[in-house]
C-alpha positions as CSV (number, residue, x, y, z in Angstrom):
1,X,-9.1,15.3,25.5
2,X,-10.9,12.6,24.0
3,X,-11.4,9.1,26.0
4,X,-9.2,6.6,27.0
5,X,-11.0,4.5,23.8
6,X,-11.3,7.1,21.8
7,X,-7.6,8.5,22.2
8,X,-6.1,4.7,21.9
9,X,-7.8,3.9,18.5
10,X,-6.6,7.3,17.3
11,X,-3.4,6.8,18.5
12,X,-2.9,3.6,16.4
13,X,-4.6,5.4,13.3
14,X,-2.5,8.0,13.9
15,X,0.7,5.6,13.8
16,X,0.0,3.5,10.9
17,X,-0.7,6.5,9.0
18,X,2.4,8.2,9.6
19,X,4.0,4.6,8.7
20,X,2.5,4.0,4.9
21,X,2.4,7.9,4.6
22,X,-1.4,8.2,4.8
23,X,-3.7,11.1,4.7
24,X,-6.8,11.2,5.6
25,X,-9.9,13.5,6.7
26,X,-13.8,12.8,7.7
27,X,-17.0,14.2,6.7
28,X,-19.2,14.8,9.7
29,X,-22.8,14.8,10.4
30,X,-24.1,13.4,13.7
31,X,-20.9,12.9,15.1
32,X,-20.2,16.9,15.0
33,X,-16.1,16.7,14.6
34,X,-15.7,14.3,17.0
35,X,-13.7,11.6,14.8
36,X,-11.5,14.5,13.6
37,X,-11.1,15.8,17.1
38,X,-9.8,12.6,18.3
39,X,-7.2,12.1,15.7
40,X,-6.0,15.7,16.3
41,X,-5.9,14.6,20.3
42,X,-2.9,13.0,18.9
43,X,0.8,14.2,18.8
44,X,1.6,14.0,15.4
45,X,-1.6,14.2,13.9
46,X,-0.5,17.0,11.7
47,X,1.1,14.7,9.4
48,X,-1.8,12.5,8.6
49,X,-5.3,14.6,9.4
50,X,-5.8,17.0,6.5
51,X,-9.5,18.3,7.6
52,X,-12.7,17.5,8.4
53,X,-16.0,18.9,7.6
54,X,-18.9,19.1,9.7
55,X,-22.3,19.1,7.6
56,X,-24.8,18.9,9.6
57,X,-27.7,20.1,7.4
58,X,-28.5,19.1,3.9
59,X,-27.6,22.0,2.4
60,X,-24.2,22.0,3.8
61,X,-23.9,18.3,2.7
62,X,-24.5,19.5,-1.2
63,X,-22.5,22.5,-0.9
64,X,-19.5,21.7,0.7
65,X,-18.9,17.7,-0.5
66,X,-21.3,17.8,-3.4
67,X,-23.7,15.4,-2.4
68,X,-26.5,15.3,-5.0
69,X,-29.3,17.0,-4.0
70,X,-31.2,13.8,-5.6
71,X,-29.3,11.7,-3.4
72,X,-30.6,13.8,-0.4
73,X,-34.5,13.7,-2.0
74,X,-35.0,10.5,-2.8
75,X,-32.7,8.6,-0.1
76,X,-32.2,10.9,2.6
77,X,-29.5,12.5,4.7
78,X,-29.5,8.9,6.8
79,X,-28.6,6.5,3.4
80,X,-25.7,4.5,2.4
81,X,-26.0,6.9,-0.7
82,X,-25.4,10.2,1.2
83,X,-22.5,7.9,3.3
84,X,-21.1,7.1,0.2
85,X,-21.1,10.3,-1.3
86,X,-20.0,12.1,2.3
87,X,-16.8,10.1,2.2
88,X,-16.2,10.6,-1.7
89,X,-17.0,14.2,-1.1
90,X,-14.5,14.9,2.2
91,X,-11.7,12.7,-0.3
92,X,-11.9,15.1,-2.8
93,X,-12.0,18.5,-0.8
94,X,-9.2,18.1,1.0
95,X,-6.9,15.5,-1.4
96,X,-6.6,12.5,0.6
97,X,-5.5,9.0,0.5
98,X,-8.4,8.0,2.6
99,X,-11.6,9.3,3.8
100,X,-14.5,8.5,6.3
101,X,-18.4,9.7,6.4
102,X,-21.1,9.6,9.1
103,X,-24.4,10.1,8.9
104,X,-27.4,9.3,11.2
105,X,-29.5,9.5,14.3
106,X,-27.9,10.1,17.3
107,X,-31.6,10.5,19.2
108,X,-33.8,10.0,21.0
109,X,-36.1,11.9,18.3
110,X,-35.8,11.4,14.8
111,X,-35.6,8.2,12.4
112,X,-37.6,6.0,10.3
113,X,-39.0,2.5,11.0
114,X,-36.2,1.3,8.8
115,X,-33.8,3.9,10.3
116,X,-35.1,4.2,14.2
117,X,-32.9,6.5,16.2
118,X,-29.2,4.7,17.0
119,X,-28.7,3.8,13.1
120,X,-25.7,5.3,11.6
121,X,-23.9,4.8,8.6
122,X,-20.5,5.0,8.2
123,X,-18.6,5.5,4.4
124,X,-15.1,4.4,3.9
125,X,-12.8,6.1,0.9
126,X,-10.0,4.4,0.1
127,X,-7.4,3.7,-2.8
128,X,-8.3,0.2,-2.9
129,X,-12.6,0.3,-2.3
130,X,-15.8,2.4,-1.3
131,X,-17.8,1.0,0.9
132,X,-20.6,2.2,3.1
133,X,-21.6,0.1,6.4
134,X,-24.6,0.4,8.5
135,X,-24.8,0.2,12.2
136,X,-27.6,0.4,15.1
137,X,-26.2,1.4,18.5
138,X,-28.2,2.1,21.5
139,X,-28.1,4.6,24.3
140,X,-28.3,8.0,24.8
141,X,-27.7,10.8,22.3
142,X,-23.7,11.2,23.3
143,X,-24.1,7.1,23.6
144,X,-24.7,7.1,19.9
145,X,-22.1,9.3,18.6
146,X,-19.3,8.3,20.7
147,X,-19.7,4.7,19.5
148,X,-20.3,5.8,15.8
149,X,-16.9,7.5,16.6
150,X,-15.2,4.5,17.9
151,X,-16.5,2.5,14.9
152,X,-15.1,5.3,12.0
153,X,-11.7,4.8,14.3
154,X,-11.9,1.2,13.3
155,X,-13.1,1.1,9.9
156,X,-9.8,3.4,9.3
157,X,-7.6,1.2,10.9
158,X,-9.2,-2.2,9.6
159,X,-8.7,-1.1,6.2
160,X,-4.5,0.5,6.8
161,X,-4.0,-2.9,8.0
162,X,-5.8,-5.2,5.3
163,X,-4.4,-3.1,3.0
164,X,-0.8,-4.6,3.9
C-alpha cells in the first residue's frame, strides 16, 4: 500500500471524482505507475481510474500516446512539450475527463544544466485547460518520484475543486 500521504491525497481524488463523475488516468515516465497505483490503493477507485501508461523510453512515449517524435528531438523527453503531449496523449487512449503526465529525472545521474536531476514536469488535461508545470525536488531517486507523485495528486485535486 502506498503511504499514509500518498493514500490520503488519493483518497480525496478518489472521492471528488466519484462526486462530479470524473475519469481520469496518468501517463508515466519517472514515476513508473506510482500515481496510478496510489489511486487504485483506493476502494472505489474502479469508478474513476480508467488506466495508466508507463512510457518510460521514447519510443514508447511516440507509440503508445503519440508524442511527436519532433517533440522528443528537438525538446526532449524532460520538456513541458513531451508533458503536454503525455497528458493529451494518456486523455485520449483511454477516454477521460481528465488526465496527468510526468516526466523527468528522478537521479542522481542524468539532466541538463537547465534540467539538473530532481526536475520534473508535470502535465494536466482537463475539460477546462492544458497546462504543464515544472518542479525541482531534491533527494534521493525514490525522494524524487514519490514527491513528483504527491504533486500529480494535487494538481488533480486542485483543478476538481477550482473547477466548482
Amino acid at each position: 500500500m502506498a503511504d499514509n500521504e500518498l493514500f490520503e491525497l488519493a483518497c480525496r481524488l478518489v472521492q471528488l471524482c466519484c462526486d462530479r463523475g470524473v475519469t481520469v488516468a496518468t501517463a508515466e515516465s519517472l514515476t513508473a505507475g506510482m500515481v496510478s497505483s496510489a489511486i487504485a490503493d483506493v476502494p472505489g477507485a474502479s469508478a474513476v481510474l480508467r488506466g495508466g501508461a508507463v512510457t518510460y523510453c521514447d519510443e514508447v512515449k511516440h507509440a503508445v500516446l503519440g508524442v511527436s517524435a519532433e517533440t522528443l528531438e528537438r525538446f526532449s523527453a524532460v520538456s513541458a512539450d513531451t508533458a503536454r503531449e503525455m497528458c493529451l496523449g494518456a486523455r485520449s487512449l483511454f477516454g477521460t475527463d481528465m488526465a496527468v503526465s510526468l516526466t523527468g529525472y528522478a537521479g542522481p545521474a542524468g539532466g541538463t544544466d537547465a534540467d539538473p536531476a530532481g526536475t520534473v514536469y508535470i502535465g494536466l488535461s482537463s475539460p477546462s485547460q492544458i497546462r504543464v508545470h515544472r518542479f525541482g525536488f531534491e533527494g534521493n531517486r525514490n525522494d524524487v518520484r514519490r514527491a513528483a507523485s504527491i504533486q500529480a495528486l494535487r494538481l488533480l485535486i486542485d483543478e476538481l475543486v477550482d473547477s466548482e
